[in-house]
C-alpha positions in Angstrom: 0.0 0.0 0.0 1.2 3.7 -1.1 2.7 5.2 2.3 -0.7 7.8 3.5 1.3 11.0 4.2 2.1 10.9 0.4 1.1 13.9 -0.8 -1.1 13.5 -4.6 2.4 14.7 -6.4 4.8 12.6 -4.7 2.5 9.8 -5.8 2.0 10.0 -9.1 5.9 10.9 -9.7 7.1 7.4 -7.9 9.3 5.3 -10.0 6.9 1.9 -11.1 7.4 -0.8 -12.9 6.6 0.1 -16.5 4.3 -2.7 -17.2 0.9 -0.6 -15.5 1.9 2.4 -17.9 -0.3 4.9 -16.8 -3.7 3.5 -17.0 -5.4 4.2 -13.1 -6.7 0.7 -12.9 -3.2 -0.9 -13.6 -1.0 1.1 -11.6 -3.8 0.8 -8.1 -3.1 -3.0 -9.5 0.5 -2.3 -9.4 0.8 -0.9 -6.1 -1.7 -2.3 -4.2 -1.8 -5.9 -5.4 1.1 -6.8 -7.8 4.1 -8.9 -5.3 2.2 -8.5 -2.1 2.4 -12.5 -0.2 -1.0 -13.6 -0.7 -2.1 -16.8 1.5 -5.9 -16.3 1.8 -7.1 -19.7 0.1 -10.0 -17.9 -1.7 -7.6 -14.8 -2.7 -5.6 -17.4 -4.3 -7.9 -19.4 -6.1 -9.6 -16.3 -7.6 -5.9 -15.3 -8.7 -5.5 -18.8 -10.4 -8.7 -18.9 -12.5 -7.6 -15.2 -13.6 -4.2 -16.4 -14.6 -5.5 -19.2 -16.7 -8.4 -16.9 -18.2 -5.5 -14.0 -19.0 -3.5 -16.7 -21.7 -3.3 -15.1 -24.7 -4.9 -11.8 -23.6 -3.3 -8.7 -21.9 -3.4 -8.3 -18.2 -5.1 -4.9 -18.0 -8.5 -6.6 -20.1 -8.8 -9.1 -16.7 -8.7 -6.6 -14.7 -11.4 -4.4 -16.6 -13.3 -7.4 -16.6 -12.8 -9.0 -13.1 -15.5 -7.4 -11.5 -17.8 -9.0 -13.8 -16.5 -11.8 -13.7 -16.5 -12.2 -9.9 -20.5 -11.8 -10.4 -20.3 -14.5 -13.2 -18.4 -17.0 -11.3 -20.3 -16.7 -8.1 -17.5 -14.6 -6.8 -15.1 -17.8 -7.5 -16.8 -19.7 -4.2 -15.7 -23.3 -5.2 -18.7 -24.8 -3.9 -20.9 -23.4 -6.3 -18.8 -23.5 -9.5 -19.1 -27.1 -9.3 -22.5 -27.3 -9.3 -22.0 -25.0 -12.8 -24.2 -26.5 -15.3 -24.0 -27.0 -19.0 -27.2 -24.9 -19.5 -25.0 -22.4 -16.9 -22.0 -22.3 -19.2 -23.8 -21.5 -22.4 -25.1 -18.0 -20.7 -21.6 -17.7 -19.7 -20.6 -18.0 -23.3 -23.9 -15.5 -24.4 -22.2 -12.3 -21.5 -19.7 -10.0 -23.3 -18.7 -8.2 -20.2 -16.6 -11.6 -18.8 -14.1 -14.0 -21.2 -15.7 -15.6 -23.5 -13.8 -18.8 -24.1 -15.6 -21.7 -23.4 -12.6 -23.9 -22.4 -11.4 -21.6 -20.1 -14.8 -21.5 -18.5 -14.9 -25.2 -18.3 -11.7 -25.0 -16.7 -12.8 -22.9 -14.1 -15.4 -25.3 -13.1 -12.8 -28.3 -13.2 -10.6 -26.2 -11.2 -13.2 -25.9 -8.4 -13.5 -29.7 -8.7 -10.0 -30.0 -8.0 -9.6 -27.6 -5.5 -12.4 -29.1 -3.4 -10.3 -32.3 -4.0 -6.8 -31.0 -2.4 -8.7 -30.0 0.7 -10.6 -33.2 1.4 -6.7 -34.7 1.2 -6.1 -32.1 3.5 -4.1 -29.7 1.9 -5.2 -26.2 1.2 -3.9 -24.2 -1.9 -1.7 -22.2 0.0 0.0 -24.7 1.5 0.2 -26.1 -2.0 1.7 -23.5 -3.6 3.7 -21.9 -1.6 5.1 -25.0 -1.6 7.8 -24.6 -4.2 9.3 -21.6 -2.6 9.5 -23.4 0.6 7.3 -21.3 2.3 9.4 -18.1 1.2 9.3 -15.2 -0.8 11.7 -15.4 -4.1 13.2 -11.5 -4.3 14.2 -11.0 -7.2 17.0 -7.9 -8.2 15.9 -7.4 -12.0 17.5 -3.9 -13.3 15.0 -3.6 -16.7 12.0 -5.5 -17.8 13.4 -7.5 -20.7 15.5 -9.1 -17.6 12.7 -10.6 -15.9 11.9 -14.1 -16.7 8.5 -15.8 -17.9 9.4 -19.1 -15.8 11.8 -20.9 -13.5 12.1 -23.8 -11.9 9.5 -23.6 -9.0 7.0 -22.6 -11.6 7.7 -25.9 -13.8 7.3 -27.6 -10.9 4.1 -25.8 -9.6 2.7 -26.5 -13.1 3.6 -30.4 -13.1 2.3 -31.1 -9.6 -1.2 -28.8 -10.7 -1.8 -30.4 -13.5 -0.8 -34.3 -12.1 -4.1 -32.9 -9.2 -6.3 -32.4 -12.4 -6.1 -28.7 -13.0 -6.5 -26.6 -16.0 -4.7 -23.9 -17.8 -2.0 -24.2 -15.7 1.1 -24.2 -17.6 4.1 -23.2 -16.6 4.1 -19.5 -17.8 1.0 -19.2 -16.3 1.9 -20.3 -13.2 4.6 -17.7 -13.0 2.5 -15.0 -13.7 0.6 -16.2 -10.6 3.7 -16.5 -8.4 4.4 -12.9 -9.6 0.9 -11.9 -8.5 0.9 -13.3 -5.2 3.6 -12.6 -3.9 5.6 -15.6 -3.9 8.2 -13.8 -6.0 9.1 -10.2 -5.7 9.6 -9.4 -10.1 9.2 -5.3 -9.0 11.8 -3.8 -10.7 14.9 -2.8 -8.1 13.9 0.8 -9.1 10.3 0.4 -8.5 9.3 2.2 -5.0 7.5 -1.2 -4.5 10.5 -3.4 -4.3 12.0 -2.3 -1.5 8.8 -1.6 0.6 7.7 -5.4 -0.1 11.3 -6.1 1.2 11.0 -4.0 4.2 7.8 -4.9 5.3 8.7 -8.5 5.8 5.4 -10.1 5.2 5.6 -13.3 7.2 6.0 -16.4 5.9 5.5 -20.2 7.0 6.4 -23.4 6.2 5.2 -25.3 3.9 3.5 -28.6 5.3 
């Protein structure tokens, strides 16, 4: 969160990464949500089905669209997206204000399903994820934005183990991009006022089990 005795001026001249541009939306994305450690198991499914609907589309259309689809997708509760429907997928596929891809919607659904799974073998999502860091944040010290990667070797491994657990649109690009989002990795660049505030703040972190 932007430090509250900022004055208006101060914030709109901090240095940020230059992915947000300057499009409101994206940068309160940036600097509220972007590399902050995320374990709230809804939080983090919500982030996951938004990952796998973002493939092959720019970030900045999920987020003009996530409102809409949190209404869509019964607010990503995975108790009621299993009990999605055929008939309830095709007026999926009918509302232009949500992604209309109907494999990515049926993903969603299967995603529920498989979440719901994890937890009745006793593991949550966080636990599951957060996994491949060991529990810890990943800070990264990337000096331009052509430096930062797509993948590594947690992500691979995220993807492998998501996908052996039945889940969909999970590759491991994708799951990257969600490690970026949630905090798991710090990508900010080093010059980004963000950076070092995630680093000083210390967010704690826990094993994984």
């Amino acid at each position: 969160m932007i430090p509250p005795m900022l004055k208006k001026s101060e914030i709109r001249d901090l240095i940020r990464c230059p992915f947000c541009g300057d499009d409101p939306l994206y940068t309160a994305y940036h600097d509220e949500e972007w590399g902050v450690p995320l374990f709230d198991e809804h939080k983090l499914f919500e982030f996951l089905i938004l990952e796998g609907m973002q493939a092959g589309l720019s970030w900045i259309t999920i987020l003009r669209k996530r409102e809409n689809m949190r209404k869509a997708f019964a607010e990503f509760d995975p108790e009621k997206l299993v009990k999605f429907t055929p008939k309830k997928i095709e007026q999926l596929m009918q509302d232009s204000t949500i992604i209309r891809n109907r494999l990515k919607i049926e993903a969603a659904i299967i995603n529920a399903k498989s979440y719901l799974a994890l937890k009745e073998k006793g593991q949550g999502l966080s636990d599951f994820l957060w996994q491949f860091t060991d529990g810890k944040v990943i800070t990264n010290h990337w000096k331009a934005r052509n430096l930062v990667p797509v993948t590594s070797p947690a992500a691979k491994m995220m993807a492998k183990e998501l996908k052996a657990n039945g889940f969909k649109f999970v590759g491991e690009t994708i799951c990257y991009a969600l490690m970026q989002a949630v905090g798991i990795v710090n990508d900010h660049l080093v010059e980004c006022y963000r950076h070092q505030q995630l680093v000083k703040n210390k967010h704690p972190m826990r094993k994984a089990k």
